[in-house]
C-alpha positions in Angstrom: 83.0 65.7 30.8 83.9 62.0 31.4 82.5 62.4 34.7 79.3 63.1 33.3 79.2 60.7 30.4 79.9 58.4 32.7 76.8 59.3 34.9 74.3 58.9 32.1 75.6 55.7 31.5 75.6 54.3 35.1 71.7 55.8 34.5 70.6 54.3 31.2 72.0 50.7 31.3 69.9 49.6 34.1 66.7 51.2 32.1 67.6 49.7 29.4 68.7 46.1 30.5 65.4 46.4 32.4 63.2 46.9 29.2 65.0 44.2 27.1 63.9 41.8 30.0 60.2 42.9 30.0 60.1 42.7 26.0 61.7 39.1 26.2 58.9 37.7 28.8 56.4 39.4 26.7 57.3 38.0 23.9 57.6 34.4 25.2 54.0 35.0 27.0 52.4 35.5 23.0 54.6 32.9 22.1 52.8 30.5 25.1 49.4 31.7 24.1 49.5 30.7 20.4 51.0 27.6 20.9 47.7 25.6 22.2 45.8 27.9 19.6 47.7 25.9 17.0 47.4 22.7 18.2 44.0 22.9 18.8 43.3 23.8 15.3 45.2 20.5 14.0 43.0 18.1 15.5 40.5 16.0 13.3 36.7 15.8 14.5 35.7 11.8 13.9 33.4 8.9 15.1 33.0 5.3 15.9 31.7 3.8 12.9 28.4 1.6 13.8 25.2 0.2 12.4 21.9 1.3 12.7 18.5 1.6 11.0 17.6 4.6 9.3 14.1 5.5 9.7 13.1 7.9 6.8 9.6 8.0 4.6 9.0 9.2 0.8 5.8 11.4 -0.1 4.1 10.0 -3.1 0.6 10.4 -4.4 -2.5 7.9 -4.2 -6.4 7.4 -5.2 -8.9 7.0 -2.4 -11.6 4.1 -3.8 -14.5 2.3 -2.6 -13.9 -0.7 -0.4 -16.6 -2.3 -3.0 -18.2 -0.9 -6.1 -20.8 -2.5 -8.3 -23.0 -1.5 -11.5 -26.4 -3.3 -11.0 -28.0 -5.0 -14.3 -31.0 -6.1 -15.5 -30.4 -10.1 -16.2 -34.1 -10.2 -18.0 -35.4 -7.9 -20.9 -38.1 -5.7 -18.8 -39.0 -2.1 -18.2 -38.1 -0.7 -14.9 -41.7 -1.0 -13.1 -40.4 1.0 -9.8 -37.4 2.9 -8.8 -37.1 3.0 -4.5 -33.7 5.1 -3.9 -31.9 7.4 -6.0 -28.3 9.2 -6.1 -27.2 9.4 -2.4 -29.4 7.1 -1.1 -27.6 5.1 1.9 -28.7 1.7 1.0 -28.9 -1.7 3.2 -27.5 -5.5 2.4 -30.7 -7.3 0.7 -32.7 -4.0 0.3 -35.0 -3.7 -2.4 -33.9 -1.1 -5.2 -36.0 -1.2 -7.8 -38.5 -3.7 -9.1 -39.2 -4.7 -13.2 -42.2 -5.9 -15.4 -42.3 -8.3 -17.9 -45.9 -9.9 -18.5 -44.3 -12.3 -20.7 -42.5 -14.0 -17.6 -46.1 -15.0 -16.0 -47.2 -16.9 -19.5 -44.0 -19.0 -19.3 -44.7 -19.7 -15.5 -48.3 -20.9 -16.4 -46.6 -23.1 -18.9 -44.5 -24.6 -17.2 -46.5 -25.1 -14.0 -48.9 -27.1 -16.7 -46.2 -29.4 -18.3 -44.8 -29.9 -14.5 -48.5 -31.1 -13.7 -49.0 -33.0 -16.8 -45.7 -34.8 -16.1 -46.7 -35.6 -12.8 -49.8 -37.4 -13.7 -48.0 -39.4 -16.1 -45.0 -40.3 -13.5 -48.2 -41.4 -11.4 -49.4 -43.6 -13.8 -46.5 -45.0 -15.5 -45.7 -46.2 -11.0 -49.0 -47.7 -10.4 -48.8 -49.5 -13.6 -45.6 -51.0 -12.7 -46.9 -51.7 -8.9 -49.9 -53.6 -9.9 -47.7 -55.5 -12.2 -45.1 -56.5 -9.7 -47.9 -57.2 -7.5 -49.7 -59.8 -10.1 -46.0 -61.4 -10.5 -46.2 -62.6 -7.2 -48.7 -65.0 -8.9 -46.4 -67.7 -11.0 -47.2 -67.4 -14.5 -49.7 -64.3 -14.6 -46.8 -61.8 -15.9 -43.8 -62.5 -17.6 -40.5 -60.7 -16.7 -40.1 -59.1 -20.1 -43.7 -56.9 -19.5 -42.1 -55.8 -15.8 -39.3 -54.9 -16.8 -40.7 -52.7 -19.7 -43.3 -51.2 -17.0 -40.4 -50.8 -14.7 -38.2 -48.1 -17.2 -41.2 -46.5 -18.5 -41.9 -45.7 -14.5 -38.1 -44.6 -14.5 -38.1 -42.6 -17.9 -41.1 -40.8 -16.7 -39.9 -39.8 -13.4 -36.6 -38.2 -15.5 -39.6 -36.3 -17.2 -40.7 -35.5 -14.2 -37.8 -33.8 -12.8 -36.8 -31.6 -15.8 -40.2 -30.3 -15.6 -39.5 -29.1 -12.5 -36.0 -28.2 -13.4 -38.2 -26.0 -16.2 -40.4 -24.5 -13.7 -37.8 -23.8 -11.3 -35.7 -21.5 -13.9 -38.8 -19.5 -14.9 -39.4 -18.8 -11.1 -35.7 -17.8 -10.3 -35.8 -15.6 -13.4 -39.1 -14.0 -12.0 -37.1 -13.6 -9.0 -34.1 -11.1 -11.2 -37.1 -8.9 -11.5 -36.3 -7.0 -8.1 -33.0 -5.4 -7.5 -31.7 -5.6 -4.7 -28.6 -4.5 -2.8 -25.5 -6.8 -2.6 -23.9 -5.0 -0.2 -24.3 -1.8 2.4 -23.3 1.1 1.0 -24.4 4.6 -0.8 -25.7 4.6 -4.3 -23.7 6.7 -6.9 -25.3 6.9 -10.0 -28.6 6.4 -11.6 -28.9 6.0 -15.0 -32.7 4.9 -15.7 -35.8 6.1 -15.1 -39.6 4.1 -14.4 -40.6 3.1 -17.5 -37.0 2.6 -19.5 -36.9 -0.5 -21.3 -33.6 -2.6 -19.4 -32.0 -5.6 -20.0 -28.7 -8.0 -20.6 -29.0 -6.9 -24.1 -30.4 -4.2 -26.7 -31.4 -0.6 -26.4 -31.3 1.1 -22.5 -28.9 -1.7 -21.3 -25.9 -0.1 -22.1 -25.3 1.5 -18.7 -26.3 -0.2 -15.0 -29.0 0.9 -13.7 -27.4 1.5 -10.7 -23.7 1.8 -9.0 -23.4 0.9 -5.7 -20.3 1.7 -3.7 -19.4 0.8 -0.1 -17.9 4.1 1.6 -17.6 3.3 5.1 -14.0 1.4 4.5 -11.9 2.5 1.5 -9.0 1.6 -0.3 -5.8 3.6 -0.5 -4.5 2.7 -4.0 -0.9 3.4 -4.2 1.9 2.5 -6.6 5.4 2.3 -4.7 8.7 2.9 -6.8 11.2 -0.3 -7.4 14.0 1.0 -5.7 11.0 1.1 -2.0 10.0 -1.9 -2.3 12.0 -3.5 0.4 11.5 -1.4 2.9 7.4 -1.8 2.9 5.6 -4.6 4.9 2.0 -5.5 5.4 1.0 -4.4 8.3 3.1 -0.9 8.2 0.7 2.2 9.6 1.0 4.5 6.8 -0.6 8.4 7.2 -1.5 10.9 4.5 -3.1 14.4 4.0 -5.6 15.5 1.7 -5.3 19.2 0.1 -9.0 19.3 -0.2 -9.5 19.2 3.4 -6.9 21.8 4.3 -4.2 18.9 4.4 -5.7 17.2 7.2 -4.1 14.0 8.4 -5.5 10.0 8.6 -4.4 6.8 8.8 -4.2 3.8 7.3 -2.8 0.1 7.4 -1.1 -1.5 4.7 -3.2 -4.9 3.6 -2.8 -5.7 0.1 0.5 -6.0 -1.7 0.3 -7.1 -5.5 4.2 -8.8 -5.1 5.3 -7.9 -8.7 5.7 -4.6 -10.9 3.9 -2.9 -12.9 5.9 -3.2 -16.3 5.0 0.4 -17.6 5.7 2.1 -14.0 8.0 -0.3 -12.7 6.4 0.0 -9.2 4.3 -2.0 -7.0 0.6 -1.8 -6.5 -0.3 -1.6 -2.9 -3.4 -1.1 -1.1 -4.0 0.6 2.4 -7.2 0.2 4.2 -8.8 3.4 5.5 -11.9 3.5 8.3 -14.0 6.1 7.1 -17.0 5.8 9.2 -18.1 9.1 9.4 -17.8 9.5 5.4 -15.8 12.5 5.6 -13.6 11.1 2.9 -14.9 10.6 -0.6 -13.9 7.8 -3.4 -11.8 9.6 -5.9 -9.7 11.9 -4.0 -6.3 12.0 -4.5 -3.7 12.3 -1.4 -0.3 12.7 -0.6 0.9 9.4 1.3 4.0 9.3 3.3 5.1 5.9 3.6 7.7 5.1 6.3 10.5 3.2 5.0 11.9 0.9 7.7 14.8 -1.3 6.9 14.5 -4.8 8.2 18.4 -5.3 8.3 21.2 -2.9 10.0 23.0 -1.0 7.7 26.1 1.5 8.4 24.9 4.8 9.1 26.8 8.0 9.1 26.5 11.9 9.1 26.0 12.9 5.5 29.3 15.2 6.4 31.0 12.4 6.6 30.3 11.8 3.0 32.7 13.0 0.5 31.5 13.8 -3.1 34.4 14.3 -5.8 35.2 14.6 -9.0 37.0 10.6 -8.6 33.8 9.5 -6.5 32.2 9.2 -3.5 34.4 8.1 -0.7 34.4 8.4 3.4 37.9 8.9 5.1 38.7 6.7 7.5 41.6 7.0 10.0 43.9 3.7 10.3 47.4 3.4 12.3 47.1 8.4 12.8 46.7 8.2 9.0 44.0 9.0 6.7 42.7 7.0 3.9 40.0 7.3 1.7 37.3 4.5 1.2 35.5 4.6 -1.6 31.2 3.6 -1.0 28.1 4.1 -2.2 25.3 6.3 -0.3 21.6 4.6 0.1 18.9 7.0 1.4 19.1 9.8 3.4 17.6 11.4 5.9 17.6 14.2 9.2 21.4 14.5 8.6 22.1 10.9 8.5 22.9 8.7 5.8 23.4 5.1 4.5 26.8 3.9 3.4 28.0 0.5 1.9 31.2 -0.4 1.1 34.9 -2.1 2.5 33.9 -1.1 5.9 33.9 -2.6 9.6 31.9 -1.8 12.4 34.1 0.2 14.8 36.3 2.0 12.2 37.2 5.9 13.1 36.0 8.0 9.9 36.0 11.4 9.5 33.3 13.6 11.1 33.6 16.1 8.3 34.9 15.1 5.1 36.3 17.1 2.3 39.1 17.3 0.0 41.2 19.3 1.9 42.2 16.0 4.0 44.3 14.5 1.7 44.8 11.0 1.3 47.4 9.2 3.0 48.3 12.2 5.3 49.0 12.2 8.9 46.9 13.0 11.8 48.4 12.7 14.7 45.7 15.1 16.7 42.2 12.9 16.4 39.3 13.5 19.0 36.7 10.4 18.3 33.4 11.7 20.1 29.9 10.2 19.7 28.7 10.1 16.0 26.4 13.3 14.6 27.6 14.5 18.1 
């Protein structure tokens, strides 16, 4: 019986030393495997802090206009004799629009073409009175100087007749002249609002609307009104596109020309004006767009991925890694956009921050695993 005991034994032990030594190498194998595994999941993504310009736009509405619009008068009472274009008419600079009667205007030219004779014949006399004069006063003692001199202003005050005469007759000609209408500008007409015959005028019944309104529609304006807080980042000069929902969203272009330089007190924003080439009329005063103005920053600013932006209960802060510890700097965002976003605050260019913030990293802890890679990398 102890011969056989001892048998097994001498049989086992080996097995079993030999099993111990297979479980202790795998164990220290898992063990090998889980360390890097743990390290690996201790290190903290960040970035080289750095300024940049953040290139972003805002989408706000505007008015299409004309480049020029006017409402065409009547400066004399009259009757429209002649009408020669009507709504949609595409009209020339200088070209006759319509043309007015008023028979009274051709009594007041007769007079004064008479009084501007009259006064002529008068100035004539009143000279060659005073020329024979002088002429006889050459001759010592035939005139005295007294009767020269009084034929001398009588020539003068007639020849001031004279010339407001033909002031006179000059102002009942140009007024003859208000009896055609004609175009100020190229451009299309837009509204009628008098037919041959209507009595028109600078005053009293028919003259309350223009007879006409002329716009210019192959350059319009692109009214805008620009927010405070966008201001800054707008220039003359900026290419600005927009779409308009009537025309399927279709895009154009337009340059920024006109900026009024103050605010509007009711909207607080700034009125801006974008010229717009619309030669081949396709797009009509009165429509109403959607603008996209680019906002480029004429300064460098700190820029960062928004993760790297921490919004808490406290505030908003960025974490920033000084001497493998972190810290938490408190800033203030500006605009964002594509990921990236502004920062200001107690910051210096080439500071290590974060990648991803949140409240997990804890202030003031250590991080002695930190991969700095490329930022938004």
């Amino acid at each position: 019986m102890k011969s056989g005991y001892r048998t097994l034994f001498s049989f086992l032990f080996p097995v079993a030393v030999a099993a111990g030594l297979a479980s202790c190498t795998a164990s220290g194998a898992k063990d090998e495997k889980h360390e890097p595994a743990a390290a690996s999941a201790n290190v903290v993504e960040a970035f080289s802090l750095e300024k940049s310009n953040l290139s972003s736009s805002i989408r706000i509405p505007g008015e299409l206009v004309a480049f020029q619009q006017v409402d065409l008068y009547a400066k004399v009472n009259s009757f429209v004799r002649k009408l020669y274009v009507d709504v949609g008419s595409t009209v020339v600079a200088g070209q006759l629009l319509a043309t007015m009667e008023a028979p009274e205007m051709n009594a007041q030219l007769s007079g004064a073409e008479s009084r501007l004779k009259s006064q002529e014949a008068i100035y004539l006399s009143s000279k060659a009175t005073y020329d024979r004069l002088l002429e006889t006063s050459k001759t010592p003692g035939t005139v005295s100087q007294n009767d020269l001199d009084l034929a001398f202003a009588r020539q003068k005050s007639d020849l001031a007749q004279l010339e407001a005469a033909r002031a006179a007759h000059r102002e009942v000609g140009d007024n003859r002249n208000y009896l055609e209408i004609r175009a100020p500008f190229s451009g299309v007409i837009t509204a009628r609002n008098v037919s041959a015959g209507a009595y028109v005028g600078p005053s009293g019944k028919g003259s309350e609307l223009p007879i006409f309104t002329l716009q210019e529609q192959k350059k319009l304006r692109l009214v805008v009104s620009v927010p405070e807080a966008y201001t800054t980042y707008l220039a003359e000069g900026n290419q600005v596109k927009f779409t308009v929902a009537s025309l399927a969203n279709k895009a154009f272009e337009g340059k920024v020309v006109r900026m009024a330089g103050a605010l509007d007190r009711k909207l607080r924003s700034q009125h801006t004006e974008i010229d717009v080439q619309n030669d081949n009329k396709e797009l009509l005063p009165g429509m109403i767009v959607e603008v996209s103005l680019p906002l480029n920053s004429a300064t460098s600013n700190f820029v960062v991925p928004s993760s790297a932006v921490l919004n808490s209960t406290k505030g908003v802060y960025v974490i920033k890694i000084e001497n493998k510890k972190t810290k938490w700097i408190p800033v203030t965002t500006g605009r964002s956009d594509n990921g990236q976003t502004e920062v200001f605050g107690p910051l210096q260019e080439g500071d290590t921050l974060v990648t991803t913030a949140s409240e997990e990293v804890r202030d003031d802890a250590a991080t002695p695993n930190v991969r700095v890679s490329r930022k938004g990398a």
